[in-house]
C-alpha positions, 0 to 999 in steps of 0.5 A: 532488486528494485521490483523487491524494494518496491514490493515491500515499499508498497507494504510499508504504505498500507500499514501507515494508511492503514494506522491513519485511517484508525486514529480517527482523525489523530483522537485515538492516541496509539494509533496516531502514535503509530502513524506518527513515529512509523518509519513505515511513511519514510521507508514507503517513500525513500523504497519508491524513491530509490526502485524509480532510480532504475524502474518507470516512475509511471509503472514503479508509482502505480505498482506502489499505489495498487499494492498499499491500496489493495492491502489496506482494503484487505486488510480492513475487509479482514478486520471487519472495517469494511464491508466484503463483497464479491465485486470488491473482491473483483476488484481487488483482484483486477487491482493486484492483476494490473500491477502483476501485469505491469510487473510482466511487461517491465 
């Protein structure tokens, strides 16, 4: 239950980073009103918080940091924020691999 708690804490990071980085420094309004009464920036911390309770604090941290930062940038990439290319797709990938990794090794 922690690893799916953890998951899903990860996800809720990437949509708060995610309507950050699109209120453009809080000028855009909706997008600062999302980043302002998301739930997704307590639930992201209080999910990492309580998977820590029985999980690594060093592996449950990386695995959260690598699925929010991994979905923000495909996120963006989908969206045409950002630029794709095949060495970011690399490693994106090597990203998702490592928190996979740690995953097999818990």
């Amino acid at each position: 239950m922690a690893w799916f708690v953890l998951v899903l804490s990860g996800v809720t990071e990437a949509v708060w980073a995610t309507a950050l980085g699109k209120s453009s420094g809080f000028s855009r309004l909706v997008p600062s009103i999302v980043f302002a009464v998301a739930v997704a920036v307590v639930l992201s911390m209080a999910g990492l918080a309580w998977a820590m309770r029985s999980l690594p604090t060093g592996t449950a941290y990386a695995v959260w940091v690598g699925i929010g930062a991994a979905l923000t940038v495909a996120y963006a990439m989908a969206t045409g924020d950002e630029s794709v290319s095949t060495l970011k797709i690399v490693f994106l990938v090597a990203v998702v691999g490592g928190v996979v990794g740690l995953k097999l090794l818990d």
